[in-house]
C-alpha positions in Angstrom: -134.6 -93.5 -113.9 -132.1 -91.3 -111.8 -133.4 -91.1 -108.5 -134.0 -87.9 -106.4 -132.0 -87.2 -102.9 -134.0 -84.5 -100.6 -131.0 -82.7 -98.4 -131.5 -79.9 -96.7 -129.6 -76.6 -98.1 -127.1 -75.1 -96.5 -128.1 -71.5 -95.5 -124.3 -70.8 -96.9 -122.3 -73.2 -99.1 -119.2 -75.2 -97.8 -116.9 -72.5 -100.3 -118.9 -69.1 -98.5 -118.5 -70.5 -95.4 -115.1 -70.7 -95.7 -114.6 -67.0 -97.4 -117.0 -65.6 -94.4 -114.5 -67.6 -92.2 -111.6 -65.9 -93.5 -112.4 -62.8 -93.3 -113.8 -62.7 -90.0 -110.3 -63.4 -88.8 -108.7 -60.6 -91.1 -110.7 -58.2 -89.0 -110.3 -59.7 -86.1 -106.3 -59.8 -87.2 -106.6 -56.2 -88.2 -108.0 -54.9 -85.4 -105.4 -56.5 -83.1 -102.7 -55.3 -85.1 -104.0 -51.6 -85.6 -104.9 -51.5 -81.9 -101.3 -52.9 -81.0 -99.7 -50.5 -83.3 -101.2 -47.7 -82.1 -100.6 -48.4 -78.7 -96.7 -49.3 -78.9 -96.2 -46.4 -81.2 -97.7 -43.9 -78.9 -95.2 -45.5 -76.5 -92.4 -45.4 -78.5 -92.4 -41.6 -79.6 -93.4 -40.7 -76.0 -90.1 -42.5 -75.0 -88.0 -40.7 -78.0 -89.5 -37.2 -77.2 -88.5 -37.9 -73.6 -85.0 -38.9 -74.6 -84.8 -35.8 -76.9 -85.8 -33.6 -74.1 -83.5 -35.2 -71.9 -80.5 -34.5 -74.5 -81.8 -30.9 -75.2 -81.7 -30.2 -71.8 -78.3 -31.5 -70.7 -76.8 -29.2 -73.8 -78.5 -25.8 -71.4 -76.9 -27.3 -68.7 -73.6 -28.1 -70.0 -73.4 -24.7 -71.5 -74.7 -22.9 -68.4 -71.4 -24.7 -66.5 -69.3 -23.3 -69.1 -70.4 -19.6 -69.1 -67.7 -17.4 -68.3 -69.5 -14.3 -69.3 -71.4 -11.5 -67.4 -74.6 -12.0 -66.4 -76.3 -9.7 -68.9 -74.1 -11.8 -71.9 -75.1 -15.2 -70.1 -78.3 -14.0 -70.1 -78.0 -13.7 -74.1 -76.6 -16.2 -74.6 -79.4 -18.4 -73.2 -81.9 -16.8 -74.8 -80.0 -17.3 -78.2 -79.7 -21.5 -76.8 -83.2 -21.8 -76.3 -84.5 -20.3 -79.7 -83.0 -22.8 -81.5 -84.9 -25.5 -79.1 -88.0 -26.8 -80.8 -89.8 -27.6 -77.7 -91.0 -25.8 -75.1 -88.5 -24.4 -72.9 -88.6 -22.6 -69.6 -85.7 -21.8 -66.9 -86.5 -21.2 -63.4 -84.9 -19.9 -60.1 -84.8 -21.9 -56.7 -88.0 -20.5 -56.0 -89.5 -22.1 -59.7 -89.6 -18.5 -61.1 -89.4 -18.3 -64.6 -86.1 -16.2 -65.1 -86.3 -17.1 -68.7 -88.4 -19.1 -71.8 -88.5 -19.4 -75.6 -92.0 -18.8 -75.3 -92.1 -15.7 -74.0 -95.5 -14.7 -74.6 -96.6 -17.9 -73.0 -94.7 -18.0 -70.5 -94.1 -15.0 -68.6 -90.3 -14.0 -67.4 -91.3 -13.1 -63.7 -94.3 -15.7 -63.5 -94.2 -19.2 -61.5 -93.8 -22.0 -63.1 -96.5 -25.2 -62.9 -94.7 -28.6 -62.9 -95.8 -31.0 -60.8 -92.5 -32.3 -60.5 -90.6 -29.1 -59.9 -90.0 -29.5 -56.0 -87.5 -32.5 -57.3 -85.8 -30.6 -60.1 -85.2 -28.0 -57.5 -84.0 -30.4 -55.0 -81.2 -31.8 -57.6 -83.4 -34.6 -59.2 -83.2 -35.5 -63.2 -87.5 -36.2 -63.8 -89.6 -36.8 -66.9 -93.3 -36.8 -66.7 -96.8 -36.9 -68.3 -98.9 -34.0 -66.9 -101.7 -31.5 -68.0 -101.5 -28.1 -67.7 -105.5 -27.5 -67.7 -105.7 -27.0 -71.5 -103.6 -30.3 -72.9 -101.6 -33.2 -72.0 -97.9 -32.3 -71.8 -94.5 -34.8 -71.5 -91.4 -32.8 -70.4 -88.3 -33.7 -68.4 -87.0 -31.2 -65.9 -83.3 -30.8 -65.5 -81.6 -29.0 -62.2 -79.2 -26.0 -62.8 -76.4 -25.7 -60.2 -73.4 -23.6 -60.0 -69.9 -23.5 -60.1 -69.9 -24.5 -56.4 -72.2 -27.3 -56.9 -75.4 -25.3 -55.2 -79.1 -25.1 -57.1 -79.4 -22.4 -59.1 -82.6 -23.2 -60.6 -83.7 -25.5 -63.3 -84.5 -26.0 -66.9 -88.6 -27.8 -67.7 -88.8 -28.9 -71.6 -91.7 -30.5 -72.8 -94.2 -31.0 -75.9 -97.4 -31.1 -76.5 -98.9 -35.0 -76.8 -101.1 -33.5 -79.7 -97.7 -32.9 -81.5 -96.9 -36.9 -80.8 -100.5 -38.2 -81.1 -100.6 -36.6 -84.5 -97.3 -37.8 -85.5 -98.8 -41.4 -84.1 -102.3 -41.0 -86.0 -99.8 -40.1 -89.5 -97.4 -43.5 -88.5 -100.7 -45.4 -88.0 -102.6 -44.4 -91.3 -99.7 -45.7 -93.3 -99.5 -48.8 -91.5 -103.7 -49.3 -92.0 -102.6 -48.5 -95.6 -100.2 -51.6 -95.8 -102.5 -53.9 -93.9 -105.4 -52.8 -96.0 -103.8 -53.7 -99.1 -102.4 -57.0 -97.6 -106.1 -57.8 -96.6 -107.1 -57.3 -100.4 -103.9 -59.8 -101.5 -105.2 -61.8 -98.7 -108.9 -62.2 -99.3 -107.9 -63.0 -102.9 -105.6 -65.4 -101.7 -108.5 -67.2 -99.3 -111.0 -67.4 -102.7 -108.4 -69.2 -104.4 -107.8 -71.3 -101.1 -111.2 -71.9 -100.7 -112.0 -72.8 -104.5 -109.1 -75.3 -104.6 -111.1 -77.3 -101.6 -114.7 -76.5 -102.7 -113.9 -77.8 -106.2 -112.6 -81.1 -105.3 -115.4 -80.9 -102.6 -118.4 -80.2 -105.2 -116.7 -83.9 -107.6 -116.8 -86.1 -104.6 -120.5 -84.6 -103.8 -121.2 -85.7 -107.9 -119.4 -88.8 -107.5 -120.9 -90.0 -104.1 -124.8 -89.2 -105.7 -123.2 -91.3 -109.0 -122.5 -94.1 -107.3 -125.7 -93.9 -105.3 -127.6 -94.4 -108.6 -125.2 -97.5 -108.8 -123.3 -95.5 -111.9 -119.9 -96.5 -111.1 -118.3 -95.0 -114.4 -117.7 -91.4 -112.9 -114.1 -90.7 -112.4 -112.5 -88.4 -109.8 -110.3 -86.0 -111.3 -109.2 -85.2 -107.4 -105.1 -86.1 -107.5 -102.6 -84.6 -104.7 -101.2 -86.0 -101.5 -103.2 -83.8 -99.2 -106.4 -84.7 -97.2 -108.5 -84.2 -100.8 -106.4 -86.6 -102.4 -106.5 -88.9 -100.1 -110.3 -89.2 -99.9 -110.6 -89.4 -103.5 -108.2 -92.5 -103.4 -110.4 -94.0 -100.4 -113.5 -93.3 -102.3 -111.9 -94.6 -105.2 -111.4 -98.3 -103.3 -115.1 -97.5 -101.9 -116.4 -97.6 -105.1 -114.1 -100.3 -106.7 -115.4 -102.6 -103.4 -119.1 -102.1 -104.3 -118.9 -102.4 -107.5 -117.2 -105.6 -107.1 -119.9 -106.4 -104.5 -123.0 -105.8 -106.9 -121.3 -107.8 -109.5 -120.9 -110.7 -106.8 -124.6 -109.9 -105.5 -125.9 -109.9 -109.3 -124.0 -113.0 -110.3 -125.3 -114.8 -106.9 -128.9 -114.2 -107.6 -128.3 -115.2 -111.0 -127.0 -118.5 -110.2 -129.5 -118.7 -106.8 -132.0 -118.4 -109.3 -130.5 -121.4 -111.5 -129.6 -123.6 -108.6 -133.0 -123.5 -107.2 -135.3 -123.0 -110.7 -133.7 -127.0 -111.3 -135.2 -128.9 -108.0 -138.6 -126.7 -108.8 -138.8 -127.4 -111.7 -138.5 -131.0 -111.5 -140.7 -131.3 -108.2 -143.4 -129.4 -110.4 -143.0 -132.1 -113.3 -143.7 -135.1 -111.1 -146.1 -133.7 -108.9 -148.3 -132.3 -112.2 -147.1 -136.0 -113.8 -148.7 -137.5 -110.4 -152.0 -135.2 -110.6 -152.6 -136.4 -114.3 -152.4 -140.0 -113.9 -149.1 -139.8 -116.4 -147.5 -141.7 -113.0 -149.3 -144.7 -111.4 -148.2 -147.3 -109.4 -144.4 -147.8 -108.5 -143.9 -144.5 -111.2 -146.0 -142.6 -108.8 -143.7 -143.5 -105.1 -140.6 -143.4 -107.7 -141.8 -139.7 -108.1 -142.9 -139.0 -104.5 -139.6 -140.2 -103.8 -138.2 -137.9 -106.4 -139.9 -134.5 -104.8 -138.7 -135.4 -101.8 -135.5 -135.9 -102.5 -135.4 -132.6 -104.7 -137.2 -130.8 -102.1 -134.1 -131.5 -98.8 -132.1 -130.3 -102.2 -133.8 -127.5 -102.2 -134.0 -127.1 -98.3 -130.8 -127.5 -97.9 -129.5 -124.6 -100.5 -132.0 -122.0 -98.8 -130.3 -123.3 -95.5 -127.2 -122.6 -96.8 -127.8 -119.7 -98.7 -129.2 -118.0 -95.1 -126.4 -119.5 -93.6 -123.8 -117.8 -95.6 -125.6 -114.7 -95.5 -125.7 -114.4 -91.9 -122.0 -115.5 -91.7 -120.8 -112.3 -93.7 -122.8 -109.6 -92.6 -124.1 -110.5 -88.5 -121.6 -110.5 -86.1 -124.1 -111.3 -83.2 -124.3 -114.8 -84.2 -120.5 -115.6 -83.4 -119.7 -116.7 -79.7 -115.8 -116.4 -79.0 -114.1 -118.3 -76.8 -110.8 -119.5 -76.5 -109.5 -122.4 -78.3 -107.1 -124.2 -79.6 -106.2 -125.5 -83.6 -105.8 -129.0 -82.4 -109.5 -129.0 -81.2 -111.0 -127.7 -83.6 -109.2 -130.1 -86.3 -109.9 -133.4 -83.9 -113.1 -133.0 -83.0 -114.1 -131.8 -87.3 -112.7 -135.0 -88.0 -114.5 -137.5 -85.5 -117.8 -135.7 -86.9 -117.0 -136.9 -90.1 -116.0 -140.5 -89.7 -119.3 -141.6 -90.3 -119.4 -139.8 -93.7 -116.2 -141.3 -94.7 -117.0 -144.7 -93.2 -120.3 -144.4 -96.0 -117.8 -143.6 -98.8 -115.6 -146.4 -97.7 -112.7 -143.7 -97.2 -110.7 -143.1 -94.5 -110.1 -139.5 -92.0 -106.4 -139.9 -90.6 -105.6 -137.1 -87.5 -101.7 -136.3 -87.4 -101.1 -134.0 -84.6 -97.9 -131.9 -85.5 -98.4 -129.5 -83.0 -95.0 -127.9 -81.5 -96.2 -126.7 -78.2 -97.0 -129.2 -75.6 -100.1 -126.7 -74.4 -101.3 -125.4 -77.8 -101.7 -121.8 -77.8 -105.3 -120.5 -77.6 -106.9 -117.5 -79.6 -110.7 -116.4 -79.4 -113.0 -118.2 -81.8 -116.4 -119.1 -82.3 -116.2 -123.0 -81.6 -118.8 -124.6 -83.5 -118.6 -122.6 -86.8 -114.9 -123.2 -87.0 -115.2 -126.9 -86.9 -118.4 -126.2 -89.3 -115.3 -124.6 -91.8 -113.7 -127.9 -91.1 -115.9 -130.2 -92.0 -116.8 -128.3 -95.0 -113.4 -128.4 -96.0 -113.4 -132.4 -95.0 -116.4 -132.7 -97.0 -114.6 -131.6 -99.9 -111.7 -133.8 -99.6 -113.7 -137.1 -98.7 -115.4 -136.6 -102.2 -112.6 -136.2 -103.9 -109.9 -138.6 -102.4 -109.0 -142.3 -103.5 -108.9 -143.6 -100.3 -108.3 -141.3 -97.6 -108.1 -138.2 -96.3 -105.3 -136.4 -93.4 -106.1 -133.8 -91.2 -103.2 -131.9 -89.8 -103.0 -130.2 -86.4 -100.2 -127.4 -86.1 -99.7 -125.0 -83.4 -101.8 -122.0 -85.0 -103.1 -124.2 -88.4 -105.3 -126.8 -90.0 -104.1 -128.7 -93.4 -106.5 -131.0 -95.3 -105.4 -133.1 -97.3 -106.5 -135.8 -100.2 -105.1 -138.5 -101.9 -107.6 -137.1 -104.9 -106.3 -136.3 -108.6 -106.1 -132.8 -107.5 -107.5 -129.4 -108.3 -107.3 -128.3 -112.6 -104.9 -125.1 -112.2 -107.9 -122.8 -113.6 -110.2 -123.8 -111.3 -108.1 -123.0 -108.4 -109.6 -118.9 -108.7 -112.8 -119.6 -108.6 -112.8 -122.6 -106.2 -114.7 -119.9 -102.9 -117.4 -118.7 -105.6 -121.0 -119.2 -104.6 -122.0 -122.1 -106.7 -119.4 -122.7 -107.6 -119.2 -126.8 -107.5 -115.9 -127.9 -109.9 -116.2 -131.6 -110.1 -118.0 -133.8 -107.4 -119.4 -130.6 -106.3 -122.7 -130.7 -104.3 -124.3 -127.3 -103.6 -121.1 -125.3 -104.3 -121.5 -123.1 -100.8 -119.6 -125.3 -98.7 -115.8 -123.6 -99.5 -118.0 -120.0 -99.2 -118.8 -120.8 -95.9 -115.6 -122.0 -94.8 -113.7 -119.2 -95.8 -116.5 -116.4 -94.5 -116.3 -118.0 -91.3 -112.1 -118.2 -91.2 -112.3 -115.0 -92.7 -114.4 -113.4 -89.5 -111.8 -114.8 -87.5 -108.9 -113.0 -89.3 -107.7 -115.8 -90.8 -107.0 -116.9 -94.4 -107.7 -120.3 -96.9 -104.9 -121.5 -98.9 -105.4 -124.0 -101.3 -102.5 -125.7 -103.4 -101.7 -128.6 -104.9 -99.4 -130.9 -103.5 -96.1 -132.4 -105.7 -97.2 -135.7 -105.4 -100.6 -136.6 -105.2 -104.5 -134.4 -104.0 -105.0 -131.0 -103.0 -104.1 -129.4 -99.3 -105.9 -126.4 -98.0 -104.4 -124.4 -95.2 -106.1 -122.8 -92.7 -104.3 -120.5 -90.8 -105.6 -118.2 -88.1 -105.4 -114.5 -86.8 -103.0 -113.4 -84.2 -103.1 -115.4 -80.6 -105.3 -114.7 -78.0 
């Protein structure tokens, strides 16, 4: 039965989230951008109008240098210049009387002349400025006239209306909302198909990840690509591959726990029932006690074991590092386990092929290395003729026998739990070996050797 997973929801989905995202900075993007167009083109035709005022106003002037007329054609013939100006024109005497204009209804012939910057014109100084007249904001330039002699004669003021320029602005502007409106459209289409691509992918691994907490490890992960996506679908990939494997091992442990210990039980239950019914008397009956007893350290010593090599691979806590050295560790595994040979009638020889006159330390947990040893030793003893070698490198341990060796297809299975090959005992002793080298970084290799017995290598993670 699949099982339920409370989560809370999301007031807005991963994918809406993203969308809302997006457009948020569209606005924000086309607010900056209308604001900063607005603001540079306002700036820009105020600085054309100026420079088009400015070139207006040096043709009256050059003209007015040229005139050889009368003053009555002159006259004319300025009036006839500054019809043909679009902008606002207006000459003025020395004393900023308007002698003439192109507005002439406007601005009166005879009437003085506002400009704030008039006194300058007058006193031979080119100006442009932003003013107001009362009624609207002007820009203009003001331009001095002088005479043949070089002396002020007056001055000519052009400007325009900023009306003319802020509606020219507001016309510039409404075409370039136009464009980004419709690129905010191909935009926002854009983001949905962005955000789909990642939501999609996202929604699988969601499927996936609730798959393989229901222990369904079938479910495939369509997710391929080189970006971040793909890349967690590959790591989940190897997630799921590794607990897979691991409920497999776990299952096939339990399976085999449950064989290894249902044997001893069993057979303590048949002599002690055999005792309780009189079926053993006598020396039958101590043979039995002798029997349960012997079944029951069995049995003790597999749940030992069992513990041990569960806390091995899964509590870090219990490891105490310290520095130490290959050569210890191998000498001290082996005078251990003298006795034990010494009780076989075998023989534990120490060859100390260490390079290094001061063997190199690295940080290890002492007393469960030389545990991996003797394990290893263990092993060997039961399997060897006659003796066994235990070699000391600089950063190593070999173990040898003088055994018949290991059969080529036992080699894989060797580190199994319970697994025992021939001469085994409780076939944990090589599974707590290696989860113990393993902690340490380091690897088991086993191999056997060209002439005679088997040689596991222990080799050890990078010095301390």
């Amino acid at each position: 039965m699949a099982k339920t997973y409370f989560r809370a929801t999301p007031t807005l989905s991963f994918g809406r989230r993203i969308i809302v995202s997006y457009l948020i900075l569209l606005v924000i993007a086309f607010i900056i951008a209308d604001i900063s167009f607005t603001t540079l083109t306002r700036q820009y035709l105020i600085k054309e109008t100026k420079a088009g005022l400015l070139e207006q106003g040096n043709i009256i002037v050059s003209m007015n240098k040229k005139a050889t007329l009368n003053p009555l054609a002159e006259l004319r013939v300025n009036r006839i210049l500054l019809n043909t100006l679009e902008a606002n024109t207006v000459v003025v005497d020395t004393n900023g009387i308007i002698i003439n204009s192109n507005r002439p209804r406007r601005y009166l012939v005879g009437e003085k002349f506002v400009y704030p910057d008039l006194p300058k014109v007058l006193a031979g100084e080119t100006t442009d400025k932003l003013w107001s007249n009362g009624s609207e904001d002007m820009v203009g330039v003001g331009i001095p006239l002088s005479e043949k002699d070089g002396s002020i004669a007056g001055g000519v003021i052009l400007f325009s209306a900023l009306e003319n320029i802020d509606s020219m602005s507001r016309q510039i502007n409404r075409q370039i909302l136009k464009g980004l409106f419709i690129s905010s459209v191909i935009a926002l289409f854009i983001g949905v198909f962005m955000s789909r691509s990642i939501v999609n992918p996202a929604n699988k691994l969601k499927s996936a990840a609730l798959a393989l907490a229901d222990r369904k490890y079938d479910v495939e992960l369509p997710v391929e690509g080189t970006d971040e996506l793909g890349e967690v679908a590959r790591s989940f990939r190897i997630m799921r591959d590794q607990i897979r494997a691991y409920d497999e091992t776990q299952r096939s442990f339990l399976q085999t726990a449950s064989h290894e210990l249902k044997t001893p039980l069993m057979s303590i239950q048949g002599y002690a029932e055999g005792i309780k019914d009189g079926v053993f008397e006598g020396a039958d009956a101590d043979k039995s006690l002798d029997i349960i007893i012997s079944e029951s350290r069995r049995l003790k010593g597999i749940v030992d074991e069992m513990i041990l090599l569960s806390k091995l691979e899964s509590l870090d806590g219990i490891y105490q590092f310290q520095p130490v050295t290959a050569g210890q560790i191998a000498y001290e595994a082996a005078e251990k386990m003298r006795g034990f040979a010494l009780e076989l009638q075998k023989e534990i020889r120490f060859i100390d092929e260490r390079k290094i006159h001061s063997s190199p330390t690295f940080s290890g947990d002492r007393d469960k290395l030389i545990q991996a040893v003797i394990n290893l030793l263990s092993n060997a003893l039961r399997h060897a003729r006659s003796h066994v070698e235990i070699v000391a490198g600089d950063d190593l341990i070999r173990v040898r026998d003088d055994g018949d060796g290991i059969a080529p297809e036992e080699i894989p299975k060797l580190f199994q739990r319970f697994y025992k090959g021939t001469r085994g005992d409780t076939g944990l002793g090589l599974s707590i070996a290696l989860a113990i080298v393993e902690k340490h970084g380091g690897r088991i290799d086993l191999s056997n050797r060209p002439s005679v017995g088997a040689e596991f290598t222990l080799t050890f993670g990078p010095q301390a």
